[in-house]
N, C-alpha and C positions, 0 to 999 in steps of 0.2 A: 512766661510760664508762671504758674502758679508753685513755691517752692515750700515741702511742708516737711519735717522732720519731729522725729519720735525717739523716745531711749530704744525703743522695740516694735514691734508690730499692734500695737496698741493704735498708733496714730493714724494706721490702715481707715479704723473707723473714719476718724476725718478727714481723712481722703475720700471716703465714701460719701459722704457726707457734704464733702465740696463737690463733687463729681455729680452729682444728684441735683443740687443746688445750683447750680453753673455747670449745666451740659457743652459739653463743647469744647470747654478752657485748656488749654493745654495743663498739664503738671507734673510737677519732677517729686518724689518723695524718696527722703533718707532715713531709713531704720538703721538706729547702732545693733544691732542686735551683738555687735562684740562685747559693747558693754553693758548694758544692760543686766539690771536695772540700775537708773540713778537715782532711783528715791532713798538708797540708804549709805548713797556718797555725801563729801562734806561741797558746801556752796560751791569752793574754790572747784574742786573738779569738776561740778556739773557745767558750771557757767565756761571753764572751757572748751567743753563738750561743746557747748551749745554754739559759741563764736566758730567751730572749727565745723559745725555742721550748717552752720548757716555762710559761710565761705565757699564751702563744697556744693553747697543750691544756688549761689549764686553765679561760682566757674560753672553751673549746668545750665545757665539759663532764667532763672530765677529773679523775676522785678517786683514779686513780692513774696512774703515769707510767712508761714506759720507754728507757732512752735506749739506743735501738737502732743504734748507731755506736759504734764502741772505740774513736776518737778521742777525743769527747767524754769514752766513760766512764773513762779514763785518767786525763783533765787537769779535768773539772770536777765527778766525782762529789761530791766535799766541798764543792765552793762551792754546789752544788744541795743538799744536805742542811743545809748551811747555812742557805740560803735560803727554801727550802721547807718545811711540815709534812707535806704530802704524804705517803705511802711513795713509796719512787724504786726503780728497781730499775735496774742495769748488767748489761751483757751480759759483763764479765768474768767476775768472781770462778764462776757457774754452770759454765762452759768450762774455766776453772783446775781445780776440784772435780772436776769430771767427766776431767778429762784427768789427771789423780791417781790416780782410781778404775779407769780403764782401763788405765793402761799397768802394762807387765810388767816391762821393762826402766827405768822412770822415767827413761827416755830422750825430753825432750818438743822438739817442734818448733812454733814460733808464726811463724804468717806476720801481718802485718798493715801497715800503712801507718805512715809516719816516723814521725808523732805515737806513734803505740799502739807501737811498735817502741821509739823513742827515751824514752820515761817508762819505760820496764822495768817496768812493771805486771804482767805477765805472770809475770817472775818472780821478781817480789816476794811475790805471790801462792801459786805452786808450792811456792816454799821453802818458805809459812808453813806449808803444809799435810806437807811432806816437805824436810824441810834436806836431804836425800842425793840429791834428784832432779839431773837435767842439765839444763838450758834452755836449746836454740839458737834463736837468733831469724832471725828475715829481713824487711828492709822490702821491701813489693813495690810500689810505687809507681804503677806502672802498669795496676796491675790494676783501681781504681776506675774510673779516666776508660772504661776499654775496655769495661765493665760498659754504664756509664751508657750507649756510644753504643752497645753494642746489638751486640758483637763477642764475643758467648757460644762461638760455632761456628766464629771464623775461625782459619787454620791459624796466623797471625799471635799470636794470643791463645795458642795451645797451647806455640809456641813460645816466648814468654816465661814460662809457667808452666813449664816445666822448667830455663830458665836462672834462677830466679830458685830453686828446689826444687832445682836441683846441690849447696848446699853444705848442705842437709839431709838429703840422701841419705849426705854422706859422714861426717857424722854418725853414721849409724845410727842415725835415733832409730825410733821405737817406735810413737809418737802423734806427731797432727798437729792444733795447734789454728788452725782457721780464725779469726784474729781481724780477723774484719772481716767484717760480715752481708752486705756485696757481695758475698763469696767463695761461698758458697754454692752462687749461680747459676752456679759454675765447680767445683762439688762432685766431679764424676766425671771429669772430665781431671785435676784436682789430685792426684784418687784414682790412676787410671791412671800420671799422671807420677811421683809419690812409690812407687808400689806398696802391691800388693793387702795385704801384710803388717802395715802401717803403718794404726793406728784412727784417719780423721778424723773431727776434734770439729767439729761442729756448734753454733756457739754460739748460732744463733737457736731451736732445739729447745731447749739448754739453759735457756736465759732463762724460756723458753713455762712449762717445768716447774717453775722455781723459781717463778714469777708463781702457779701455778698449787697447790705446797705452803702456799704464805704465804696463801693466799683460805682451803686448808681450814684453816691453823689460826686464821685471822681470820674467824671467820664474822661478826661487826660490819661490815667492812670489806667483805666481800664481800654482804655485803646491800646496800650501800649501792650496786654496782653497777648499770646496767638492764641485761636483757637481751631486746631486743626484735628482735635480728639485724642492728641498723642497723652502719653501717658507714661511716665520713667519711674522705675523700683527699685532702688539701690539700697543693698544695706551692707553691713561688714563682716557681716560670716553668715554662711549659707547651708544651711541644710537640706533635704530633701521635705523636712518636717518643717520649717517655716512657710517652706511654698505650700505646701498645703494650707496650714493656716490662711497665708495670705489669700489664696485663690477660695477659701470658707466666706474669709471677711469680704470680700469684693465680687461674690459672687460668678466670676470669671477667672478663663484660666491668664495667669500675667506670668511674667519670667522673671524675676529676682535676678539682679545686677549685681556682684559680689565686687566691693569695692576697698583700700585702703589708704584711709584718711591719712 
């Protein structure tokens, strides 16, 4: 199985996103939604998060793993590569890559949460790929919890996406890396607010495709996968209101597995 976990339902996207890209594949996915959100915990907590959710995908099945939150993949990628034999895969570095490859001006713009914001991963990243690019960053803080409760469409939520997108508009930049797989779900007001000019990066696409280079040159590894369509939801507190979300994001109805780590 394919094993993918999230601070929240954010990660749903790449799930989607793997699901789409790899029809077929089995996968297991774990939303904390207990804790949630971890972009404004310190390293120390997230990265335990992270080993104790990628333990819980791997009791499920799980012979590879993606850590679909930019928090985590920020602050505990190395402690999990550490720890693991697994392959691990992060949603950065594919959205760095691809936001390199796109832009014309190497003028880049990264939204994402204090955590992914405050580690400067992004563009630590950029540079390796291009010393001569520009990196402006923006933490958006706000934008998960709004996510989570389910505030995709209110005018409330559009207006903080542009006061948060002002000082990268006056930028100029060029691209825009969504670093945060919550953001996603606010894909086309983000688009609208930054303008139609401006390429936003997608990093749950991205992820899908690099998961998806690494199977064809592993063909060992990707044999080891099943693919019988099945498809597991597990997160740590359950609402009536996430299952909605979730069955929004994935366009089907699914059942939310209420679990504790």
């Amino acid at each position: 199985m394919i094993g993918i976990f999230d601070s929240g339902l954010g990660g749903l996207t790449v799930a989607r996103a793997i699901m789409a890209t790899l029809p077929g594949y089995d996968i297991v996915y774990f939303g904390d939604t207990a804790r949630t959100p971890y972009g404004s915990k310190s390293r120390e907590t997230v990265s335990r998060y992270a080993i104790e959710n990628t333990h819980f995908l791997m009791e499920n099945g799980a012979k590879i793993v993606v850590i679909a939150c930019n928090s985590a993949s920020s602050v505990a990628t190395k402690q999990l590569t550490g720890k693991f034999t697994i392959p691990l895969f992060e949603v950065i570095t594919p959205a760095a890559e691809l936001s390199v490859s796109v832009s014309t001006k190497t003028r880049i713009g990264v939204i994402g949460t204090r955590a992914t914001i405050n580690s400067g991963i992004y563009e630590e990243k950029i540079k390796k790929i291009n010393p001569a690019a520009k990196v402006y960053s923006a933490a958006c803080p706000l934008l998960v919890p709004l996510v989570e409760e389910g505030w995709l469409k209110k005018p409330e939520t559009r207006m903080i996406i542009k006061k948060y997108l002002i000082p990268l508009k006056a930028r100029q930049i060029d691209t825009l890396i969504l670093g945060c797989t919550h953001y996603p779900l606010l894909k086309d007001d983000i688009q609208r607010k930054i303008g139609k000019k401006v390429s936003v990066i997608d990093s749950s696409l991205a992820v899908a495709a690099n998961v998806k280079a690494y199977l064809d040159q592993h063909p060992e590894t990707d044999a080891s996968l099943s693919r019988s369509g099945k498809a597991d939801f597990f997160v740590s507190d359950i609402t009536d209101h996430f299952e909605k979300i979730a069955n929004s994001v994935l366009k089907q109805k699914i059942s939310l597995n209420h679990i504790l780590l």
